[in-house]
Every structure is written in C-alpha cells, then in structure tokens.
C-alpha positions as CSV (number, residue, x, y, z in Angstrom):
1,X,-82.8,-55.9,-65.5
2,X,-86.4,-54.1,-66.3
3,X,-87.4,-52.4,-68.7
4,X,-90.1,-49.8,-69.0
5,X,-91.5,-49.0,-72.1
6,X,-95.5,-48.7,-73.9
7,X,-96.9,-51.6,-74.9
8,X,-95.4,-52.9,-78.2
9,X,-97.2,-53.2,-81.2
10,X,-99.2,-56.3,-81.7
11,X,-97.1,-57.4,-84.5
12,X,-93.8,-56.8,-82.8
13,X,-90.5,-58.9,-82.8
14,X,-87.2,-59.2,-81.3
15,X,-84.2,-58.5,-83.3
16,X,-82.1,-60.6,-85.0
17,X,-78.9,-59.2,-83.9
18,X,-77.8,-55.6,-81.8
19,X,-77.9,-52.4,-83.6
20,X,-74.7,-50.5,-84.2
21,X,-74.4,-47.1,-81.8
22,X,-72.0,-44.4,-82.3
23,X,-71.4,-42.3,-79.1
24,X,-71.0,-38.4,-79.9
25,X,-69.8,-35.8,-78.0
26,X,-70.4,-32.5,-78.4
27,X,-67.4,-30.6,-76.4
28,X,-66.4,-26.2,-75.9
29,X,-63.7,-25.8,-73.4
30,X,-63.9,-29.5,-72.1
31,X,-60.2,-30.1,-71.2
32,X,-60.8,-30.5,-67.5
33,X,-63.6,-33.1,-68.1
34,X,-62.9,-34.7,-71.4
35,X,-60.6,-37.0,-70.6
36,X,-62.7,-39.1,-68.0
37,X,-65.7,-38.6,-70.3
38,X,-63.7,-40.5,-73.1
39,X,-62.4,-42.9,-70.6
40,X,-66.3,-43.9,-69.7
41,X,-67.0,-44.3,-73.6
42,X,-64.0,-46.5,-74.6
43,X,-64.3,-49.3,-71.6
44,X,-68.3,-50.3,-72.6
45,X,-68.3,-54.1,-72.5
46,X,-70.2,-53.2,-75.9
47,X,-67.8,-51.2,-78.0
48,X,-69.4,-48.4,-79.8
49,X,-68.6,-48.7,-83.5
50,X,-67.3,-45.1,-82.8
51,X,-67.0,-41.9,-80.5
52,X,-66.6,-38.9,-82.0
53,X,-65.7,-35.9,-80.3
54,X,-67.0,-32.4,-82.0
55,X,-64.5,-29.8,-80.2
56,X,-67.1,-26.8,-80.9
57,X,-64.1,-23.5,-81.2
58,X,-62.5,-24.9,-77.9
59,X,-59.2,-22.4,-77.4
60,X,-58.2,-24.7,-74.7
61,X,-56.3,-27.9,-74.9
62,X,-59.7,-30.2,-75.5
63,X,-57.9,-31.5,-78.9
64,X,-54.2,-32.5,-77.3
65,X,-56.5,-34.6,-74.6
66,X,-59.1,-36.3,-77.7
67,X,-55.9,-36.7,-79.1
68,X,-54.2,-39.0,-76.4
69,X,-57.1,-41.8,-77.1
70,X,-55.2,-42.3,-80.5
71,X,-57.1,-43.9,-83.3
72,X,-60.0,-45.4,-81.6
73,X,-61.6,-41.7,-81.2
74,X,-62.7,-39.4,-84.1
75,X,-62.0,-35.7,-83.2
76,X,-64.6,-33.2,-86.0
77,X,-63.4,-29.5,-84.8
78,X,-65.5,-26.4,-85.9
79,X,-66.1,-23.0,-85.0
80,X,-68.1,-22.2,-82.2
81,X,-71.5,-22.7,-82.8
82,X,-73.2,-24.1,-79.6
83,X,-74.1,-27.3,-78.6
84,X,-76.9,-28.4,-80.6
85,X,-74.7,-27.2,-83.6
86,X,-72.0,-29.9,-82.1
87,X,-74.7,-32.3,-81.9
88,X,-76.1,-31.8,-85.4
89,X,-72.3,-32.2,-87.0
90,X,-71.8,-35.0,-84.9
91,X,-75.3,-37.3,-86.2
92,X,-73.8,-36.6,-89.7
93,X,-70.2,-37.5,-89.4
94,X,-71.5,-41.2,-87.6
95,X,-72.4,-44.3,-88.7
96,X,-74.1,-46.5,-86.3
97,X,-77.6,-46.9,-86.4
98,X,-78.1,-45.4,-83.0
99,X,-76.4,-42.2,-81.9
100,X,-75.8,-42.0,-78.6
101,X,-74.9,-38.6,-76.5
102,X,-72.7,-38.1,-74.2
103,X,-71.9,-34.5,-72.0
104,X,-68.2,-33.7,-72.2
105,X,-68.5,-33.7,-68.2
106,X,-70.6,-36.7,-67.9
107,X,-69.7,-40.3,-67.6
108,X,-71.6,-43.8,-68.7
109,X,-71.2,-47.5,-66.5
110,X,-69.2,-49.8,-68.4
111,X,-72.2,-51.6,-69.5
112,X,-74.4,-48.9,-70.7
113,X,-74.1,-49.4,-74.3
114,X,-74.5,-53.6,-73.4
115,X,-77.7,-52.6,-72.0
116,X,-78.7,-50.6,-74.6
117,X,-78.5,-53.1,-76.7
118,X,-80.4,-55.2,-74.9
119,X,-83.2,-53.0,-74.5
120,X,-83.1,-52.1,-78.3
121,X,-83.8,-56.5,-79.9
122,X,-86.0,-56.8,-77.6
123,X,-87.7,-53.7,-78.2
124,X,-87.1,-52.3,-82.3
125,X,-90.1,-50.6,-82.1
126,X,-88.2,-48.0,-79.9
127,X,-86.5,-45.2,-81.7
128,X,-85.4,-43.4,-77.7
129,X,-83.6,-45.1,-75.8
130,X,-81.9,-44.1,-72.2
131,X,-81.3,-45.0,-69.0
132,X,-81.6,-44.0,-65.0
133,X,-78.2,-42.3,-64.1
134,X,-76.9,-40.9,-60.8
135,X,-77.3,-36.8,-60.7
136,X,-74.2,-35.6,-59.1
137,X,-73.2,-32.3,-57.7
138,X,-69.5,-31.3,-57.4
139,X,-68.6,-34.4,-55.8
140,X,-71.9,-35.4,-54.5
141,X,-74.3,-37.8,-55.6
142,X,-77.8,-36.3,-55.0
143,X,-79.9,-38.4,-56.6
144,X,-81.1,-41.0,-59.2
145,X,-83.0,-39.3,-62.5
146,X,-86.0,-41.7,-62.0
147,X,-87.5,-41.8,-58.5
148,X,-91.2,-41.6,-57.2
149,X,-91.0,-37.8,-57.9
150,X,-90.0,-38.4,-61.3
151,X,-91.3,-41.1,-63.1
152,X,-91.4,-42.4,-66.6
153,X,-94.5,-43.1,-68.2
154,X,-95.2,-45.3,-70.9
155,X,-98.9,-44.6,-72.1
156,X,-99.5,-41.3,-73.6
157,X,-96.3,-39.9,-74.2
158,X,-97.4,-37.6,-76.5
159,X,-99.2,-36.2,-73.1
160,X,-96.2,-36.2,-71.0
161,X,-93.7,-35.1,-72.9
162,X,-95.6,-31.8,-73.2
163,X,-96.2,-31.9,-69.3
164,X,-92.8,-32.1,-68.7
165,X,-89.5,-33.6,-69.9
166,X,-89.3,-37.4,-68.7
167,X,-86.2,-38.3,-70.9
168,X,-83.0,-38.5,-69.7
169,X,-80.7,-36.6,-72.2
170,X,-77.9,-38.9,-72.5
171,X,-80.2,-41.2,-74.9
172,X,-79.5,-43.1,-77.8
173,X,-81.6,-42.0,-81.1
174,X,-82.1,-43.6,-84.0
175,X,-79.9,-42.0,-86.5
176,X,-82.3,-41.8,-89.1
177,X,-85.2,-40.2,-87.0
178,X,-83.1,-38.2,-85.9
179,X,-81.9,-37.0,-89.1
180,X,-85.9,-36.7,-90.8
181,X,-87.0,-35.1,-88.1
182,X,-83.8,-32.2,-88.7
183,X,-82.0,-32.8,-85.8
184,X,-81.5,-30.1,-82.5
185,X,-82.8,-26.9,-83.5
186,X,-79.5,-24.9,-83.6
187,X,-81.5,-21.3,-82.7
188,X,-82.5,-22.6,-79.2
189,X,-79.3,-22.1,-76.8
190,X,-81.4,-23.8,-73.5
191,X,-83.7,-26.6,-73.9
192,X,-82.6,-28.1,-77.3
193,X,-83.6,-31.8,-75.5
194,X,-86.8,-31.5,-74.5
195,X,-87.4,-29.6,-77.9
196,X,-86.1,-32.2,-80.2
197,X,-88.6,-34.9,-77.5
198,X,-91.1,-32.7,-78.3
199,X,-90.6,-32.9,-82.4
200,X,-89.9,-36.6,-82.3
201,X,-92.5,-37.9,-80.3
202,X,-95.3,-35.9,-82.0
203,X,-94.2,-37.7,-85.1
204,X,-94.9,-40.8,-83.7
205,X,-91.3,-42.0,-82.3
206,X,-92.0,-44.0,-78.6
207,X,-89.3,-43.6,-76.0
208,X,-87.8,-46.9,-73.7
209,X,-85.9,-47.0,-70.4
210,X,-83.6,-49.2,-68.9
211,X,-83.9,-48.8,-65.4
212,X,-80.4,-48.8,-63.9
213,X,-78.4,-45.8,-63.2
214,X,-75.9,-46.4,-65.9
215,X,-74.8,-43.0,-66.1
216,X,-73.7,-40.1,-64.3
217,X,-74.7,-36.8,-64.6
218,X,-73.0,-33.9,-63.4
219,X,-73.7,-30.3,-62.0
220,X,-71.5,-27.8,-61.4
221,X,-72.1,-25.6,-58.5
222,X,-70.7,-22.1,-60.3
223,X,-72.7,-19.8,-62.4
224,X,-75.8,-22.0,-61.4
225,X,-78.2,-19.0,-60.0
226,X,-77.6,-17.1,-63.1
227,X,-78.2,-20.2,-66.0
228,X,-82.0,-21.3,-64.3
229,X,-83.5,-18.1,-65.5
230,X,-82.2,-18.5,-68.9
231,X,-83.4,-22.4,-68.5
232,X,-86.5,-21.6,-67.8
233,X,-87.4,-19.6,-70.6
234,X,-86.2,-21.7,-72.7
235,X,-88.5,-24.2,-71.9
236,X,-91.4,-21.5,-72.0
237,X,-89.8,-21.1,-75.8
238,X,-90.1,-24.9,-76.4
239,X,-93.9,-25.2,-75.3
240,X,-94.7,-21.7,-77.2
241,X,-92.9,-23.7,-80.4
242,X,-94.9,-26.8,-79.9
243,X,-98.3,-24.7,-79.0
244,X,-98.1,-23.8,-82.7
245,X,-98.7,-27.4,-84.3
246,X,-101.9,-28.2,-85.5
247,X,-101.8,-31.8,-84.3
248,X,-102.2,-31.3,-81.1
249,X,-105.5,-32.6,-79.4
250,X,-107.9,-30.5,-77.0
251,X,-106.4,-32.6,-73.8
252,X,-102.7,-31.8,-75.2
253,X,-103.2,-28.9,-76.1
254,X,-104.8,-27.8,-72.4
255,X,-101.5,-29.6,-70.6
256,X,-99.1,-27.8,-72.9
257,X,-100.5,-24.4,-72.1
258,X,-100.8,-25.5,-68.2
259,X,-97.1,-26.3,-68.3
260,X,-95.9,-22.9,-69.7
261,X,-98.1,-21.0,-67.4
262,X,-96.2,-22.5,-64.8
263,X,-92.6,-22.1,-66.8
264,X,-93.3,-18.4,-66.9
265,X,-94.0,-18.2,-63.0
266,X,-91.1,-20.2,-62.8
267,X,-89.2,-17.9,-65.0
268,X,-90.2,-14.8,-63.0
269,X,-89.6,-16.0,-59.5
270,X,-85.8,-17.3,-60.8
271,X,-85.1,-13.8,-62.5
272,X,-86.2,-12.3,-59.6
273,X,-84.4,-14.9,-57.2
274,X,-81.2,-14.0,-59.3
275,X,-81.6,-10.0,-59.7
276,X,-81.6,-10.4,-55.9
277,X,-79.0,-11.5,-55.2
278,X,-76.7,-10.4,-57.9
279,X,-78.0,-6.8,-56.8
280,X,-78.8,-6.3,-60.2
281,X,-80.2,-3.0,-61.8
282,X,-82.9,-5.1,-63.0
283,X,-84.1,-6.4,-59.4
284,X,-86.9,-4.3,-59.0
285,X,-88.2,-4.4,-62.1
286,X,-87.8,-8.7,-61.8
287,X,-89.6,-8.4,-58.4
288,X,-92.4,-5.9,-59.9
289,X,-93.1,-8.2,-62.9
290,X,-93.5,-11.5,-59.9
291,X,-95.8,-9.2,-58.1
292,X,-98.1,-8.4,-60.8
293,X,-97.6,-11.7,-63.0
294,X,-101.0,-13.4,-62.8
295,X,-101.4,-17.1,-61.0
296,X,-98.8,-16.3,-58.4
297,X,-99.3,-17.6,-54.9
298,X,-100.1,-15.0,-52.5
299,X,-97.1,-15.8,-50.3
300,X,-94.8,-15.6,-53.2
301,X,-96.7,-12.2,-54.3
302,X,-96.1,-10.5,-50.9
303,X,-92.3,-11.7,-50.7
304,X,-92.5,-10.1,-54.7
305,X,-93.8,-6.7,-53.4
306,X,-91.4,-6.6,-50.7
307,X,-88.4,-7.1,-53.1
308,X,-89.6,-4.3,-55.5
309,X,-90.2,-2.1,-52.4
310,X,-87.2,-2.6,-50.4
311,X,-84.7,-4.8,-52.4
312,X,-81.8,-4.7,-50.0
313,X,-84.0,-6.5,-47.0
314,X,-85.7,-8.9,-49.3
315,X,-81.7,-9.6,-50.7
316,X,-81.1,-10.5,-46.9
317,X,-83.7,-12.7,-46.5
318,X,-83.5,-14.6,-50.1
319,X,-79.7,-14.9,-49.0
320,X,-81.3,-17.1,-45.9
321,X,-83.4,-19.1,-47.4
322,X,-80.8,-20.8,-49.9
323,X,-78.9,-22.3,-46.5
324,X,-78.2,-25.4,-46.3
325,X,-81.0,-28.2,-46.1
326,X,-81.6,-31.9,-45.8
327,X,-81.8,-32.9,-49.9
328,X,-82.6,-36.4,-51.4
329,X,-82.1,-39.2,-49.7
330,X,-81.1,-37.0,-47.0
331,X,-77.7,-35.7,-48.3
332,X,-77.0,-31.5,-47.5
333,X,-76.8,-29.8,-50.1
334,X,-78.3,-26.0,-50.4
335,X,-82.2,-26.0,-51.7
336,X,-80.8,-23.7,-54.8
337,X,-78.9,-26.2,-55.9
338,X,-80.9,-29.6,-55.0
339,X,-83.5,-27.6,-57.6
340,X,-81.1,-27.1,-60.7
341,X,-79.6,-30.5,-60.4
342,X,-83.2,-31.6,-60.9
343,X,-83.5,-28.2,-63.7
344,X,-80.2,-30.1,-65.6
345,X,-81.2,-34.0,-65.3
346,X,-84.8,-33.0,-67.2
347,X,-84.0,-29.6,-69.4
C-alpha cells in the first residue's frame, strides 16, 4: 500500500491506536441509490463507530430503505436545505474523531475505512484524508481519480489547492477542524468541496492519500449538459471567495486569479455549449458573451461568432462534435461526458 503525503513534521509520531470515523451521508431523493450505498458502509473490515444518514426533505421512500439497516444506521431527517446543509447536521450529530463522507450514489471497497486507518497512525499529522476511487458512468468505469493527468501533490498545497481541486471528495476530516473551521458553507449550492479545501488548508490543515481506488464514484448521464455551467461558476465563486483573504502570498495569489480566468472561459464556452443545444432564448446572448470574453482562443472565438450569428447551424455542428470518442483508457464514451465525469470527481 503507498501512501502520498508532504513530508511530516520533524517531530512526528505514529499513533498509539486508530482513530474513531463516523461515515455520514447526506441523502435528497436517494431511494434508488441508498440502499447499495449503505451496503458499502456497513461491510468495512473496519466498522465505522457510526453511519448516519441525513435524509435532506426526501418525499420519496429514502427513510423506509435507511430504515431496513435496523439499528446499526442513524437516520437525522430535515427539511430540504441542500447538501452542504446535510453535511453540516451530519458532523454535529457524529462522534468519531474522523468524519467520513459518503454520496448517497457512491460506494467505498470493503477496506476503505481499514485503510484509512492505516494512513491516519502512521500519519496524525494529517487532518484530510482520502483515497483513489474508480469514476464511473452509468455502468461504465472511465477512469481512476488519480492518473498522470491528475496528480496529487504533496509540497505546497496551499498552491495547488487554489490551482485546482486535487482532493477526492469522499474524504475523511477531522471532526474538529472541520467544525473550527464552520463546516460547508451552506450558501454555495456547487463547489462546497473545493470551497471547504480551500478554507481548511489555508489554515494550515495538510491533506494525505491512500493510493488505491477504494471507492467508487458515480455519474449520471441525465441532466449532465445543463449542471457544468452552474459547476463552473461555482468554482469561479470559490476562487472569487478565497481572492478576498489577506493571507495569500504574491505567487498564490497570481495562480488563484490564473485559475478563475480560466473558470470563467470555462463557464462561457459551457453556457454557451448548453444554450445550444437546449435552443435556449439565451443562446445568442451565451455565444455573444464567448465571442467578446477576453483570453479566448481564436478558434473557439470564430465558432462563438458563428453561434451568435447563425445559432441553428452552429446547434448542428455542436450536436457533432459530442459523438462518440475513444475516452480513458480507451473506453467510448461521448467527449461531453468523459469531461463532467472528470468536472464531478474534482468539483
């Protein structure tokens, strides 16, 4: 098993014994997913000391299935109030001294937790800890998180994080960092991960990885087109939000505003994408605001000004171009979605 992680500290120690983790999940009309979810969560090799399931104003029958599981599951309900809401009420209500997330339509390995564990004596210095995991779409494994595109670094993570989002969401967080630091910020619908990164790391938490695909973490192909828009601003909201501390250094500063210029271009070109081919009102207005947006490629201008000109032909072609195509490690899968199964696996 390795382990990738910054250097310790100099007067770092293992730990005497394995921290206590209690797996949350934060679930809103799960009752088609929940069930396997749960399943993952009660067969670790190392039990959690609890899973706790926050139905979030489900009107399905998400209870009835928590239900089923019997004592050894925790069901907190609430009105609807969005996921990091879920999350929040979920870090209170547990006990352990990690708190570990879980997706209502995600699943762990049997021996995530175990590994966890692991990681966590010989590592206390860590207060983020997560795994690789298999990105799955529909019924199709696409990928692993962590690959030569995708790496994890372990110096200057105050760098990265603001470059991009290298952790894996599903992580375990210690409890009480994650309570000082106020949890997920409940305002932000998309994003609310790489925010609470963000927060955590700039107040000096450091972030470990087992690297094993212990996970896995799954995309849905329906109402993907119109989410990446509303993805990618929130992201362009998380670096505005982390522009504004006064901590920051010159070099992090620079990176962060590097990485929402390019959020924003991303932003426009998936509006636009999406106006398309919804045949939206908006479209040309999405495809004027690509054409005149500063920093956009020349190529990606022209198609832009075509779009805004003559929205029906550009439709046509922007229809074409989401075909099917060879993805990673050489499994079809159409480009639009090979790119939001990477959006989902590092929100």
């Amino acid at each position: 098993m390795k382990f990738v992680a910054p250097v310790p500290p100099t007067d770092s120690h293992h730990r005497a014994a394995a921290p206590s983790f209690s797996v949350v999940i934060a679930a809103y009309e799960a009752a088609d997913t929940i069930g396997e979810a749960l399943a993952s969560a009660v067969a670790q090799t190392l039990p959690a000391t609890e899973i706790l399931v926050v139905d979030d104003g489900s009107t399905d029958n998400t209870a009835e299935i928590v239900a089923d599981f019997g004592q050894g599951v925790k069901l907190l309900r609430q009105a609807n109030g969005g996921e990091a809401a879920a999350k929040n009420a979920g870090t209170r209500a547990a006990s352990g001294e990690f708190v570990v997330f879980l997706d209502a339509d995600d699943t762990f390995a049997e021996r995530r937790l175990e590994r966890l564990a692991e990681l966590a004596v010989a590592r206390p210095d860590l207060d983020v800890l997560t795994t690789d995991a298999w990105i799955e779409v529909g019924t199709t494994r696409v990928r692993r998180c962590y690959d030569e595109t995708w790496s994890f670094p372990t110096e200057n993570q105050r760098t990265e994080i603001v470059r991009r989002n290298f952790v894996f969401g599903l992580a375990a967080v210690s409890r009480k960092r994650l309570l000082a630091s106020g949890g997920f910020d409940e305002t932000l619908r998309f994003a609310t991960d790489w925010d609470l990164w963000c927060r955590l790391i700039f107040d000096g938490a450091r972030v470990g990885l087992v690297d094993e695909p212990l996970a896995s973490y799954r995309l849905r192909p329906a109402g993907l087109s119109a989410q990446r828009p509303l993805l990618l601003r929130g992201r362009c909201l998380v670096l505005e939000r982390a522009l504004t501390r006064d901590d920051l250094s010159a070099s992090e500063r620079s990176i962060a505003e590097a990485s929402l210029r390019r959020e924003r271009r991303n932003a426009l070109v998936a509006e636009a994408r999406w106006a398309l081919a919804a045949r939206s009102p908006d479209a040309r207005r999405s495809a004027r605001a690509l054409a005149t947006a500063a920093g956009i490629p020349i190529p990606q201008r022209l198609r832009a000004a075509l779009a805004w000109l003559a929205p029906s032909v550009a439709g046509r072609l922007l229809t074409r171009s989401h075909g099917e195509q060879p993805g990673p490690a050489g499994v079809s899968l159409p480009e639009v979605l090979r790119t939001q199964a990477d959006d989902r696996a590092h929100a």
